[in-house]
Structures are given as C-alpha cells and as structure tokens.
KOLTIFI-428364 format. One record per residue (C-alpha): chain; x, y, z. Coordinates in pm, 1 decimal. Layout:
N
A,X,Y,Z
...
//
This chain:
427
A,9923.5,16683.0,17664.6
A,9769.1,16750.1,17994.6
A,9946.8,17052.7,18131.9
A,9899.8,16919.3,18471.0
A,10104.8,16578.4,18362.7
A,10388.1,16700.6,18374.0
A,10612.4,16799.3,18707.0
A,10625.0,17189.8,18627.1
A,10199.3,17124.8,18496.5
A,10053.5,17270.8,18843.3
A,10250.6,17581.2,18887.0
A,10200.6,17642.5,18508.2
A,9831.6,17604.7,18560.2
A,9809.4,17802.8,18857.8
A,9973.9,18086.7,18698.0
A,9738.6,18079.4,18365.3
A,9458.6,18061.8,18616.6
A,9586.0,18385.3,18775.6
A,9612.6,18532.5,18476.5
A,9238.4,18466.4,18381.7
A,9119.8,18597.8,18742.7
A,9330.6,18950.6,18617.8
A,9152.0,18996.1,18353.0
A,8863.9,18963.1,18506.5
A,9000.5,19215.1,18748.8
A,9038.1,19412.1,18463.5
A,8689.0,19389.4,18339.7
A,8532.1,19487.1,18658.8
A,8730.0,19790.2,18734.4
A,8505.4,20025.2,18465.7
A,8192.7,19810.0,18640.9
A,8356.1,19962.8,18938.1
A,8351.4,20272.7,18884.3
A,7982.0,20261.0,18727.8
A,7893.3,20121.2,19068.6
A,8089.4,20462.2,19289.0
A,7913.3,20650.6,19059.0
A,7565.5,20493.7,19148.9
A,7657.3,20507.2,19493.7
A,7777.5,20924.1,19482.0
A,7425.8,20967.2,19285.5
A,7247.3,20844.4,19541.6
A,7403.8,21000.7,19814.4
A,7394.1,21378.3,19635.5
A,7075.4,21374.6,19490.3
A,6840.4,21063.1,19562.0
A,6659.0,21269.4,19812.5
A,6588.1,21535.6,19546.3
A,6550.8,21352.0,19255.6
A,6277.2,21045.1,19246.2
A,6429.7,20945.8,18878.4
A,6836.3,20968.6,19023.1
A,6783.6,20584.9,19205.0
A,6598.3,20425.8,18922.4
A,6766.1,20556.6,18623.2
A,7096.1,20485.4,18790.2
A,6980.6,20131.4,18837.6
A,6889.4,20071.4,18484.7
A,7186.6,20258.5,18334.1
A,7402.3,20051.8,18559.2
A,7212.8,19679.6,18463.5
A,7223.9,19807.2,18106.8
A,7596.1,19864.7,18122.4
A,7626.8,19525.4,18290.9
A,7367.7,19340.9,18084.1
A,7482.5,19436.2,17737.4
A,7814.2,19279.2,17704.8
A,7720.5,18992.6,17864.6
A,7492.8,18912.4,17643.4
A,7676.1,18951.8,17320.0
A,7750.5,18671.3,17132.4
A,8130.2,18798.9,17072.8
A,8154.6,18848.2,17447.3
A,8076.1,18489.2,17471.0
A,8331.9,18371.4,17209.0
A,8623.1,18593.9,17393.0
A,8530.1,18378.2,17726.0
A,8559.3,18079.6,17582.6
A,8883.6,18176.5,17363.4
A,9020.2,18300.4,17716.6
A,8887.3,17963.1,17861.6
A,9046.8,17740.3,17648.7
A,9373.1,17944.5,17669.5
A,9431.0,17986.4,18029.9
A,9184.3,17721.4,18159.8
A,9314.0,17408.2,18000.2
A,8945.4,17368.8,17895.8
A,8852.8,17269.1,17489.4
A,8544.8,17419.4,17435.6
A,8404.4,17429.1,17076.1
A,8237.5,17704.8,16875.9
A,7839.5,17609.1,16888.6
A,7707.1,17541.3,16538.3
A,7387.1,17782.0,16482.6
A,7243.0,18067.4,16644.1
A,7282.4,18121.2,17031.5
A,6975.9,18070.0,17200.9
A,6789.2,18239.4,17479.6
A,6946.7,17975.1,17740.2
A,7300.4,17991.4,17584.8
A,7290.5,18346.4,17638.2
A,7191.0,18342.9,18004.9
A,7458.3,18086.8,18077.3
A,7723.8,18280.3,17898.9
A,7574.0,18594.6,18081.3
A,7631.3,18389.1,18412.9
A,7942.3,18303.4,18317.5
A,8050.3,18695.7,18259.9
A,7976.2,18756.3,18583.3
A,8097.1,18485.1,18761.0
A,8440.4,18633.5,18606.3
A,8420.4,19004.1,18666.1
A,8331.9,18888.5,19034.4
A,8618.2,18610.4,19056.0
A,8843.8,18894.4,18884.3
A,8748.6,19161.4,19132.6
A,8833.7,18937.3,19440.1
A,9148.8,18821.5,19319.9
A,9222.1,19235.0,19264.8
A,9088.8,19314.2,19604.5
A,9320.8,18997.9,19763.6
A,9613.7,19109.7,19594.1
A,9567.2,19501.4,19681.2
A,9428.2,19472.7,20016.1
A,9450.1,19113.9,20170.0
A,9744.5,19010.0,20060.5
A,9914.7,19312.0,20263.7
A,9703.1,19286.8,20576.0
A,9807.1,18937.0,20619.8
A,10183.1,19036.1,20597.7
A,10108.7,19320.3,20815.6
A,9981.4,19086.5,21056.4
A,10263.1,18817.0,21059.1
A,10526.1,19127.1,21118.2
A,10288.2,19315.5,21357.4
A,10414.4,19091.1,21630.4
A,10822.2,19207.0,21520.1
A,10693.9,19594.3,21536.1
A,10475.9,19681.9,21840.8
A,10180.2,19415.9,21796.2
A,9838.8,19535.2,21870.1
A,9980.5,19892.8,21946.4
A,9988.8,19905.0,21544.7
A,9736.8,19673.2,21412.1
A,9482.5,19739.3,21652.0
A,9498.2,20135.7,21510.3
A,9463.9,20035.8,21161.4
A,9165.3,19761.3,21216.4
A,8979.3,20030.0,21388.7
A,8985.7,20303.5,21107.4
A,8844.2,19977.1,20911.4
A,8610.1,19941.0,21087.3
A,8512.5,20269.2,21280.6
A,8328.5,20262.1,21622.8
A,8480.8,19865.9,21711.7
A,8765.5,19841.3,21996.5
A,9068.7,19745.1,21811.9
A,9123.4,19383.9,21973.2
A,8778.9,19278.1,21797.6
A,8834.1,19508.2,21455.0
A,9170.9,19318.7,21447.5
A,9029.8,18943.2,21470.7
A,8753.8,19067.8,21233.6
A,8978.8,19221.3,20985.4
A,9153.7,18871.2,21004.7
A,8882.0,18666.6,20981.1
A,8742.6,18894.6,20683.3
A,9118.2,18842.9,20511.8
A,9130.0,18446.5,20549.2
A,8802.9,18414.2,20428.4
A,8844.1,18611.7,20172.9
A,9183.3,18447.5,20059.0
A,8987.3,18079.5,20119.3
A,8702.9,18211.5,19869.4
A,8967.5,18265.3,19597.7
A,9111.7,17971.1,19624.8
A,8784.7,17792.9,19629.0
A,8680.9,17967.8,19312.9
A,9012.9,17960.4,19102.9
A,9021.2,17559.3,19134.6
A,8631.1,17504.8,19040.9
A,8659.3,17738.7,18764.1
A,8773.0,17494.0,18473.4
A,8467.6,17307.4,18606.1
A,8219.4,17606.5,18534.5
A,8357.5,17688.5,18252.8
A,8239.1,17387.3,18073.9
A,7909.9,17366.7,18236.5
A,7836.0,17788.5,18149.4
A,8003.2,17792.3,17830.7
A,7990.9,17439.5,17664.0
A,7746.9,17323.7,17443.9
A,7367.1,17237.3,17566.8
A,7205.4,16953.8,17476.3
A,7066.4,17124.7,17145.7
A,7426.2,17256.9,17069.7
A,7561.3,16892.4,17100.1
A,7346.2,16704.8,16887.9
A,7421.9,16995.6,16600.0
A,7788.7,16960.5,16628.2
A,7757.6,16588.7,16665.8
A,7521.0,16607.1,16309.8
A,7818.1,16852.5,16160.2
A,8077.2,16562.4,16268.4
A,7842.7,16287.3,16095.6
A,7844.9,16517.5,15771.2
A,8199.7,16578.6,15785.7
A,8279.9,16190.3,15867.7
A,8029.0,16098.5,15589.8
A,8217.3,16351.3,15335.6
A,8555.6,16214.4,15442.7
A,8466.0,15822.3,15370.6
A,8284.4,15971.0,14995.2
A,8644.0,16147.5,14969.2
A,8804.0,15810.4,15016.7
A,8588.2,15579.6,14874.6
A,8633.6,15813.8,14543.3
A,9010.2,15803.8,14592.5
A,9014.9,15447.8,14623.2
A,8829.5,15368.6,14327.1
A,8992.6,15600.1,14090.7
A,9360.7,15613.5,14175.8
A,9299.8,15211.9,14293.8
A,9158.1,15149.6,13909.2
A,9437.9,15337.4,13759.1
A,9756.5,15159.8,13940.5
A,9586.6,14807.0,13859.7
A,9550.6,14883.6,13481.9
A,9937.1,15090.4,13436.8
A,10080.7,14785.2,13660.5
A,9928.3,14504.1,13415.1
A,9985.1,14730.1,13141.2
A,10371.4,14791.7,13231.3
A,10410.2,14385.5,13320.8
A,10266.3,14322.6,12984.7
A,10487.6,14590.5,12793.0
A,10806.0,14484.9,12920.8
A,10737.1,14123.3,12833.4
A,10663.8,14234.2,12516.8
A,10941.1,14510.5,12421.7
A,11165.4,14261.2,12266.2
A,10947.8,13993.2,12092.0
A,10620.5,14230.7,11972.7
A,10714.3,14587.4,11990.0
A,10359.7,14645.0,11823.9
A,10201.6,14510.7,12163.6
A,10434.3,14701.8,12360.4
A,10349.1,15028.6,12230.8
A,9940.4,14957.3,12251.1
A,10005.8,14868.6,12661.4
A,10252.9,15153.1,12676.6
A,9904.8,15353.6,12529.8
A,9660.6,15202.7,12714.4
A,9875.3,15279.7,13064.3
A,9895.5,15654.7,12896.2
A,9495.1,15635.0,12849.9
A,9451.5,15515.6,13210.8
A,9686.9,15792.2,13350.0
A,9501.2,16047.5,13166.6
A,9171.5,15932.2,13313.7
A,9307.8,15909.8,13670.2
A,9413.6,16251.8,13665.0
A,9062.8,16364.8,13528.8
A,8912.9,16162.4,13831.1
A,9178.2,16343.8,14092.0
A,9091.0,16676.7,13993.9
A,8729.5,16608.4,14008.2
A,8800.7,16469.1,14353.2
A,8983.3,16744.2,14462.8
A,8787.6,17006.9,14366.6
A,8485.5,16815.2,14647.5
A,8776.9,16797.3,14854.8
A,8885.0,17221.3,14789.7
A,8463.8,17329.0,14790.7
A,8318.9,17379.0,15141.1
A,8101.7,17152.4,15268.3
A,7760.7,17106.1,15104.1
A,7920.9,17322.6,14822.4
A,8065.9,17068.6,14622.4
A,8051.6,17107.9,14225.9
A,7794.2,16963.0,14002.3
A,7821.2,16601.8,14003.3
A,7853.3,16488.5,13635.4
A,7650.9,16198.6,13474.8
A,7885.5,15916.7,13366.9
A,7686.7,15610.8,13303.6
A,7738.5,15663.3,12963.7
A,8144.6,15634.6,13001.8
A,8080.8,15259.0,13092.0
A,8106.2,15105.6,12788.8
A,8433.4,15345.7,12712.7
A,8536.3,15176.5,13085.6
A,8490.2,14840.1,12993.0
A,8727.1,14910.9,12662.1
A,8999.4,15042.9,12857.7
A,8990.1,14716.1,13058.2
A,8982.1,14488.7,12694.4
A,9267.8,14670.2,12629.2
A,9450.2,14582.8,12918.3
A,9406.8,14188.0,12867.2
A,9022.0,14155.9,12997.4
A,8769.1,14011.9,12816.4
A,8467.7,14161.9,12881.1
A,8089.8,14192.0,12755.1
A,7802.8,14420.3,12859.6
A,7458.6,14392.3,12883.2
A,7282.3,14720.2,12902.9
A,6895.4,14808.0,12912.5
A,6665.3,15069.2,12979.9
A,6762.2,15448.6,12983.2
A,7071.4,15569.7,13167.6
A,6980.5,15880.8,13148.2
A,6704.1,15845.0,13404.9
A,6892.7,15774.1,13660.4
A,6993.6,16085.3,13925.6
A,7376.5,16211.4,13836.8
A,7463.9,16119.5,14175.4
A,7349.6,15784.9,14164.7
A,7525.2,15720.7,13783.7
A,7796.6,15816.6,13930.0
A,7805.9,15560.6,14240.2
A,7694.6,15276.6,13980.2
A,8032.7,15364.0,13738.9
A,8228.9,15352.8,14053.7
A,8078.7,14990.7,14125.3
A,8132.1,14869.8,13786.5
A,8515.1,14992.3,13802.0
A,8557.9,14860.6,14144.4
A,8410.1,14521.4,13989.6
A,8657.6,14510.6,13679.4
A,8973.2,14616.8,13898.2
A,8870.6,14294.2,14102.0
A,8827.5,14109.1,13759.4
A,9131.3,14219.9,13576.2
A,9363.1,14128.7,13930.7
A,9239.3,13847.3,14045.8
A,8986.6,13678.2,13748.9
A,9089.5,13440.5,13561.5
A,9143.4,13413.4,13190.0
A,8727.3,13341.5,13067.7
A,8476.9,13613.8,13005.0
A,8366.3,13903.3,13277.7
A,8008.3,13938.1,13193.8
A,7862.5,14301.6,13304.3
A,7510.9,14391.6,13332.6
A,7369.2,14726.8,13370.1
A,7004.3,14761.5,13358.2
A,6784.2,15047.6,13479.2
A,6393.2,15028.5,13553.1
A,6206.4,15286.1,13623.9
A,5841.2,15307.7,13807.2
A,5599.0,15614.7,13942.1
A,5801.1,15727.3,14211.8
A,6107.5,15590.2,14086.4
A,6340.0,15354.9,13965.1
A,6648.0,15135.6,14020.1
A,6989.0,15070.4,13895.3
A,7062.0,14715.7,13866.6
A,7439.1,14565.9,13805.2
A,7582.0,14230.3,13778.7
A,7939.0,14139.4,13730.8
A,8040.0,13784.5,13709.9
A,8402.1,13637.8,13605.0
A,8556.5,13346.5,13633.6
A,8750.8,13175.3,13908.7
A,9144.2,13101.6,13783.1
A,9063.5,12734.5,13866.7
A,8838.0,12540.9,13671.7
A,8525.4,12465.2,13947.0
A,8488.8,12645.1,14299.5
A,8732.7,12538.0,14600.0
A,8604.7,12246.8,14853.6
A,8479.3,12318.6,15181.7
A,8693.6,12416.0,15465.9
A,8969.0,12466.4,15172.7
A,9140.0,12831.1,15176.5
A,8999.2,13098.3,14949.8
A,9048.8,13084.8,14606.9
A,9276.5,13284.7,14450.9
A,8985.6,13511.3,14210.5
A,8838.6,13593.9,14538.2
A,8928.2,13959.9,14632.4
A,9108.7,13932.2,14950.7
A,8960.8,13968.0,15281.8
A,9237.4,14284.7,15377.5
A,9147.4,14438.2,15040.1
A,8891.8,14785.4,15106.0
A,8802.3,14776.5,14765.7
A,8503.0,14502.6,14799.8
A,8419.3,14649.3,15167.1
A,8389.4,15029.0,14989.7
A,8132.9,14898.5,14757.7
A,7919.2,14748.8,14977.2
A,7935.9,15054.7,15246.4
A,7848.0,15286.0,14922.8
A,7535.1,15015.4,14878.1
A,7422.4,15055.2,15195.1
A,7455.0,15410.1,15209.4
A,7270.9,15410.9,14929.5
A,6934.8,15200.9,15055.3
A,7055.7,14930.3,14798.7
A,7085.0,14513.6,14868.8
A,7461.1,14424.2,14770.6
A,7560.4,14059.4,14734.0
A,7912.6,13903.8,14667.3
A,8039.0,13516.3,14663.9
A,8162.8,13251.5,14413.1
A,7929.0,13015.3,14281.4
A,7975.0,12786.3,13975.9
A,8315.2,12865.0,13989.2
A,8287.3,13202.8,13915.7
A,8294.2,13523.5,14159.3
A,7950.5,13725.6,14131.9
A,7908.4,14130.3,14212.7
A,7514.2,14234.5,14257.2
A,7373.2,14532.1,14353.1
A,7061.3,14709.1,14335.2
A,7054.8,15079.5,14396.0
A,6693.1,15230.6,14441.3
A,6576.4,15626.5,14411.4
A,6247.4,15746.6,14433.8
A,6135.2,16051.3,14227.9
A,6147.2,16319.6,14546.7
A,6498.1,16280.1,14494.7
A,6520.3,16474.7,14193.0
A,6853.9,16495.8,13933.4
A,7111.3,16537.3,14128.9
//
C-alpha cells in the first residue's frame, strides 16, 4: 500500500524524505571538508606553487568522481531510494553501462547537494528565521541588523537584514522544491534505460516461460496420476467383495501409478530447486510409452499403439514433450472415452536438417455416432474449463508444431506434429 493512502501517509513520507536528505548531509560533510581544504591550499600556497591549484582540483574530482561511479554506490542509492523514497526500483540485469553510470553519478550528486542544503537549513536557516520572528519581541533591528552585517561585512544592516532574509526563504523554498521532486528523479537517474528494460523484461519472459513448463509438467504428471488411483480406487471398492483377485490388481496398479507420480514430482522439483537455465539433464522417455500405455490397460483402457521410425532420434527435450502429449491424451481417454479402442500412433521421420514427431490419439465417443448440430457437447469431449487439452496445445505451439483436436466419426481425435531441425542438437 501507498504510504501516502493512508491519513498518517504524508507526514510518514515527509519524515523518510528527511531522513534521505540527512544522509546525504552526511555524505557531503567529508566532501566538505575536501573542499576547505582546497580552498586553505589555495589561499597558503597557490601563489608559490603552480601544481597546489591543479593537483588540488584533480584530487578533489577524484575524491568526488570515484564513488559515484561505483556500481555498489549505485545499488546503496537505490536501496536508500526504495526505502525512504517510496520508489521500487529494480536491480538492472547485466553490466552497468557508460550511460547508467553517468546517471547514477548525477544522481550522487544531486544527493550530497540536496543533503548539504537540508544540513545548512537546519544549522543555519532554520535559526535565522526564528531569530527574525522574535527579533521584533527583543530590540528589532538594534539586534538583527548587527548580526546581518557580520554576514555580510561592508552592507548597512537594514539591507544585510532583508538580504539575509531573502537568502533564508529562498533557501528554505529550494528544499522544499527539491525534497518533493526527488521520488521523481530518482526513477528517471536510477531506473532502468531503455537497454536495462528490455533485459529485465526478456528475464521476466524466461521466468514466465519456466513457470508455465513448471505447471504444464505438474499438470500432466500429478493430473495423470489422480485420474488413474481415482478409477483404480472406484474399481477396487466395487470389486472388494465379489472379485478380491481384481481388487488387489487395481489396488496395484493405483500403487504403480503413485510410484510413478512421485518419480515425475521429484524430477519436477529438482527444475523447480536448479536456478534458472541450470536445470538437470532432461531424460529421454519415449521409450516409457509403451510401459504408459500398459499402466492405462490396466486401469480399464483398451489401448493399441502404432509406433515407427527411431525414437531415439528425436532431441530428449522434445521425447519428453511428446510422452507428456500422449499421457495428457490417455488421461482424456481413460475419463471421458468411452468403452471401444484408443488407438495411439507415434511415428518419427527424420530428414537432412531434421525430423518430426508425429502422434495421433483417437477414442471413441460414449455414444454410438457424434452429437447433432447446435446439440451440447458430448460427454467424451474434454471439457471446455479443463487446462489439460489447452496445456497441450500451448506446449505445441511453443514448440513450432500444428496441433488439432475435434470429434469426427464419433470419435474424439488428438494430432500433433512437433518439428526440430538438426541445429538443435540432443538436448
């Protein structure tokens, strides 16, 4: 929430802000004293030295220049920013460039000189301005007009006083001015640049993309398992009193399908426990599809499966995206299908620069021919709220593949194709 939403959100704000111009104050007082001692140099032995005026000059900017430009220095800022500022400025991804430097060098200074004011108000203005509103309760211009003179020497103390005022309501207006344009600055010295926002906004896309894998994986697995134990239970407790024998082999088969689901979690949260782009090897599982398709016999689907060419061609990454495809097709099967045959197709061709993965699933409708027009959907259909059909075809797509889904014939029909090109390499 918006510290400035709520009734107490001003003062609150105006006091962090204070807080940043101290420690600004803060900074500049060493910068301060670099600066008197300039200033003495010059006075004592610029005449007799050439080097005193020049070498005090670039020890001074090099004093000044250094910490400005550090990277840290710039990460302090906007860690100080974000803190007292009410700003929510993130770390750049990369190296800093030249420009980011020179803005956070900006920045820097705009702070030590912000900081120094708000000191110099506070020491010197603040009290002159009292001084001035109870001059008139102890002897008026008989004690002002004194002190504005030794301020500044040679003026008659009528005009040092209205100067010294003028100088102190100026100075207390540029404060002001400053402390409420500073949020402003700090986004526009310290936020990202143009090259900075397109690499955090390519990070986000990576992180997004990971994310959607992550669930897309989840759903698959832990979505295939819960179908298969549900059926599997159903079909066991039906079964416990008239065919123990069948009992126990669904009682199995939901053990079997628990086992593999926690295989599939670990694997997915190990991705999920690597840093990003330093995920684990990505296994090659076409060859656990015909092992898939048994599991799913054994839960009450009848299944057959056409395979052809070499599976062992195809990039581990890819394999791994077609199993996922063929378990999100049999899930759909074994819920919604009706009693005929699931026919599954998995053939890979390969060319010069590549190949393809094509797969077909087809099973039947649980009524005889397809529904009539304008009808509801049928009941085989996966339903339109259901992610698992709209996660396939957003892993097609990601892919470069063609996906295609509908009922025809009275039965429901899963295609995809799923190119790679030879560049790509084993994954």
């Amino acid at each position: 929430m918006n510290a400035n939403a709520s009734p107490g959100g001003r003062p609150a704000a105006a006091l962090r802000t204070a807080v940043f111009l101290m420690i600004g104050g803060l900074l500049a007082v060493p910068y301060g004293a670099v600066v008197a001692w300039i200033v003495q140099l010059w006075r004592f032995g610029g005449g007799g030295n050439w080097l005193a005026v020049p070498s005090s000059l670039l020890i001074g900017a090099a004093f000044l220049a250094v910490p400005a430009t550090l990277r840290v220095m710039r990460t302090l800022e906007r860690t100080a920013a974000n803190e007292l500022l009410g700003t929510a400025l993130a770390e750049p991804a990369g190296p800093a460039r030249p420009g980011d430097t020179a803005r956070g060098a900006v920045w820097f200074l705009l702070h030590l000189a912000s900081g120094a004011l708000a000191v110099t108000v506070l020491v010197f203005v603040i009290p002159v301005l009292v001084g001035y509103v109870v001059a008139p309760f102890a002897g008026g211009l008989a004690v002002t007009g004194p002190l504005a003179a030794q301020v500044l020497p040679g003026t008659d103390p009528v005009t040092a006083v209205w100067l010294v005022l003028a100088a102190s309501v100026a100075a207390l207006g540029l404060l002001v001015v400053l402390a409420s344009r500073l949020r402003t600055w700090a986004v526009l010295l310290l936020g990202p640049s143009r090259l900075e926002k397109l690499a955090l906004a390519e990070r986000q896309a990576r992180e997004l993309a990971r994310r959607n894998g992550l669930a897309r994986e989840l759903h698959d697995s832990i979505g295939h398992a819960l179908t298969v134990t549900t059926l599997q239970a159903a079909a066991a407790r039906r079964l416990l009193a008239a065919d123990p024998g069948k009992a126990e082999e669904a009682m199995a088969a939901v053990e079997n399908a628990g086992r593999a689901a926690m295989e599939e979690l670990d694997q997915v949260l190990g991705i999920l426990r690597a840093p990003s782009g330093q995920a684990d090897p990505v296994p090659h599982v076409l060859d656990e599809v015909p092992a898939l398709l048994e599991r799913h016999r054994a839960a009450g689907l009848r299944t057959t499966l056409q395979m052809a060419g070499d599976p062992s061609a195809v990039p581990a990454s890819l394999a791994r995206d077609s199993y996922r495809i063929i378990q999100e097709g049999l899930t759909n099967a074994l819920k919604h299908g009706g009693h005929g045959l699931c026919e599954v197709s998995l053939a890979v061709t390969q060319g010069r620069n590549g190949g393809a993965v094509h797969i077909g699933i087809s099973n039947p409708m649980p009524t005889a021919s397809g529904r009539p027009a304008g009808s509801a959907p049928a009941e085989g259909a996966p339903q339109p709220g259901g992610r698992g059909l709209a996660g396939v075809k957003e892993r097609v797509l990601l892919l470069g593949g063609r996906f295609h889904s509908g009922e025809s014939g009275g039965r429901w029909h899963l295609d995809a194709d799923l190119p790679w090109t030879t560049n790509e390499g084993i994954l």
